[in-house]
C-alpha positions in Angstrom: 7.3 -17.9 65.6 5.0 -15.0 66.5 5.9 -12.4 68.4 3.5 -11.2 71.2 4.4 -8.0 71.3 4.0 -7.2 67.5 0.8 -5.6 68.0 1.5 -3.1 70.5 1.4 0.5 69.3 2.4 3.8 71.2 1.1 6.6 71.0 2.7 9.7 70.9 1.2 13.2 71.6 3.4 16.1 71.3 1.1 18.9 73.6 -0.3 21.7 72.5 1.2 25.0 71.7 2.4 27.9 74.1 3.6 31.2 73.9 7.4 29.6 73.2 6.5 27.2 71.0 5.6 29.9 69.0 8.5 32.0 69.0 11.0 29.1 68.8 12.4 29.5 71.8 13.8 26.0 73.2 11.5 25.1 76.6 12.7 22.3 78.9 12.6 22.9 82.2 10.3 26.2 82.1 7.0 25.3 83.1 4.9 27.2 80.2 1.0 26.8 80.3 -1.2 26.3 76.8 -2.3 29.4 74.5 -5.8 29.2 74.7 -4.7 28.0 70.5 -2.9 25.6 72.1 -6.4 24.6 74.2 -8.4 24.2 71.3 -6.4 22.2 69.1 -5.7 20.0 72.3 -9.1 19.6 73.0 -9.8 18.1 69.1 -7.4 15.1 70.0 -9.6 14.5 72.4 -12.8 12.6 69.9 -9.3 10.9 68.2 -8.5 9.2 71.0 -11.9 8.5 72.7 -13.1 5.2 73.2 -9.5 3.7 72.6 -8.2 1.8 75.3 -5.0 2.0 76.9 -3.2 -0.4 79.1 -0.8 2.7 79.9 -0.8 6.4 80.1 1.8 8.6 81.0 2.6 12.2 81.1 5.5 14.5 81.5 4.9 16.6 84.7 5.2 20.0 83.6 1.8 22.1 83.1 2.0 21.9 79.1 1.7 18.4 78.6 -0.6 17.7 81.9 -3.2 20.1 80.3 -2.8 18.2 77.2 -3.4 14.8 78.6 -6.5 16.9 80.7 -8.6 17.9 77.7 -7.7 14.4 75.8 -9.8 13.2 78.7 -6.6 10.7 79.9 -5.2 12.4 83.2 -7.1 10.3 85.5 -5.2 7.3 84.4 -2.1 9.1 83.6 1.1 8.5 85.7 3.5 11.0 85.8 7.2 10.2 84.3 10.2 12.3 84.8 11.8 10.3 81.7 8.9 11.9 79.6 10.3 15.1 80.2 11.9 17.7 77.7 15.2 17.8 76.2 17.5 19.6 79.1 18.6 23.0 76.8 20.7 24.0 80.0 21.8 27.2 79.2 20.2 27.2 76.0 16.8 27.3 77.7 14.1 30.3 76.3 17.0 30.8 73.6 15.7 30.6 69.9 18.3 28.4 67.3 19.0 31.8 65.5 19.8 33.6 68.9 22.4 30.7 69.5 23.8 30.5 66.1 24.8 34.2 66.1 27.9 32.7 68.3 28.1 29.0 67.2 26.8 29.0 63.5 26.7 25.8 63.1 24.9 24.5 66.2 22.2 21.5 66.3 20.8 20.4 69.7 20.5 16.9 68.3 24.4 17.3 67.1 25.6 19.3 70.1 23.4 19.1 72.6 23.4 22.0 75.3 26.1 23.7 77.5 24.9 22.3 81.0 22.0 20.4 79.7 21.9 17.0 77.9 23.5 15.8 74.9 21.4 13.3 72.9 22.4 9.6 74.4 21.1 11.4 77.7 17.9 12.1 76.1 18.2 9.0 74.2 18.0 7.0 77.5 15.7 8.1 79.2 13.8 7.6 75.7 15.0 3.3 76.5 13.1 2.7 79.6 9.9 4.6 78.5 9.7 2.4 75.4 10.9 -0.6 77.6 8.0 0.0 80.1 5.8 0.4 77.2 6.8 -2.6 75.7 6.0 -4.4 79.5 2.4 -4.0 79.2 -0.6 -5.9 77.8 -1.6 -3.3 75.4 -1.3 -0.1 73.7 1.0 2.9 75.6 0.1 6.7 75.0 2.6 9.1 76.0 2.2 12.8 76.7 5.4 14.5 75.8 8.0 17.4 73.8 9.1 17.8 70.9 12.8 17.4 70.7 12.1 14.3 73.3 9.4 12.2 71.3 11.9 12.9 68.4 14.2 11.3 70.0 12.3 8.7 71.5 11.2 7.7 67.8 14.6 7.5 66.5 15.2 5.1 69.4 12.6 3.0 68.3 13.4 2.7 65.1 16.9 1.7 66.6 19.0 4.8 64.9 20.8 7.5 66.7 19.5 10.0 68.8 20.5 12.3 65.9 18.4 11.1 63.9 15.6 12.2 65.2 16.5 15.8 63.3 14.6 14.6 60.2 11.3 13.7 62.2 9.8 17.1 61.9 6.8 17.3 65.1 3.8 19.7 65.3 2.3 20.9 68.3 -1.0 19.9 69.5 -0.4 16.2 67.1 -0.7 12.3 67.3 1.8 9.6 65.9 1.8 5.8 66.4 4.4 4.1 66.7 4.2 0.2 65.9 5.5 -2.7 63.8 5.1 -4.4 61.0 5.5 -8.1 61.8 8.7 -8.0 63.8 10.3 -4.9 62.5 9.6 -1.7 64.3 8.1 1.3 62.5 6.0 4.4 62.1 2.1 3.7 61.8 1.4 7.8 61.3 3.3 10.7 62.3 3.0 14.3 62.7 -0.8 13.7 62.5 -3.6 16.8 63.8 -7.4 16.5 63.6 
């Protein structure tokens, strides 16, 4: 028996750089706009994704991955998704892994998670319903996201832990796919810039 669904792909677009993503420093809830780097490499997914179409778009709210969705040419269908949103670093937030390891050596967000932020299953469900409403529409989903969450998010798809997501290393400014192959769930192409 066929499954309906086995077609489906989503796409993943981690946005483009910003001044923190270039230091390191771990940014949730900071709203942080492009480099103008970050700009042009954006703007190259663009011709990638052009003429592809997409029964869903969504976007995290904050600026960097609006602007990302922007110059791919997607915002006017985009809907906006708190779920899509970054890991919460709590009070880890603008801190780089070194600066926190100087008290707690051997600290790992996707181990750990973050004092007053979220601890992976957190992140990991909220990484459930986005694949669920995925999954609920006639077509291929592109999401507009983080780092640390898409991560995640691909772990979860691949039904492993949260943790896992640790050895899914993720570029800014890239495209994976997400897919299957017959009924099993996999990675089409990861980690991928133009």
């Amino acid at each position: 028996m066929s499954n309906p669904t086995a077609s489906k792909r989503l796409f993943l677009v981690r946005h483009g750089e910003t001044e923190w993503s270039l230091t390191g420093q771990h940014t949730s809830r900071t709203d942080l706009t492009l480099t103008a780097e970050g700009e042009r490499r954006a703007a190259l997914l663009a011709p990638v994704l052009a003429g592809h179409a997409f029964a869903l778009v969504l976007t995290s709210p904050m600026t960097r991955a609006l602007r990302t969705c922007e110059l791919c040419g997607l915002l006017p269908s985009a809907e906006r998704s708190e779920d899509l949103c970054e890991w919460n670093y709590g009070a880890y937030e603008g801190r780089t892994t070194a600066d926190i390891r100087r008290t707690d050596p051997e600290w790992s967000v996707f181990h750990d998670g973050a004092p007053d932020g979220e601890v992976g299953d957190q992140v990991a469900q909220r990484a459930r319903r986005i694949i669920d409403r995925a999954l609920s529409v006639d077509g291929d989903a592109i999401l507009f996201s983080h780092g640390h969450f898409l991560r995640v998010l691909a772990a979860t798809w691949l039904e492993l832990a949260p943790e896992d997501g640790e050895r899914l290393a993720l570029d800014t400014g890239t495209v994976s796919i997400l897919g299957f192959e017959r009924e099993t769930r996999v990675i089409r192409l990861w980690n991928s810039r133009p």
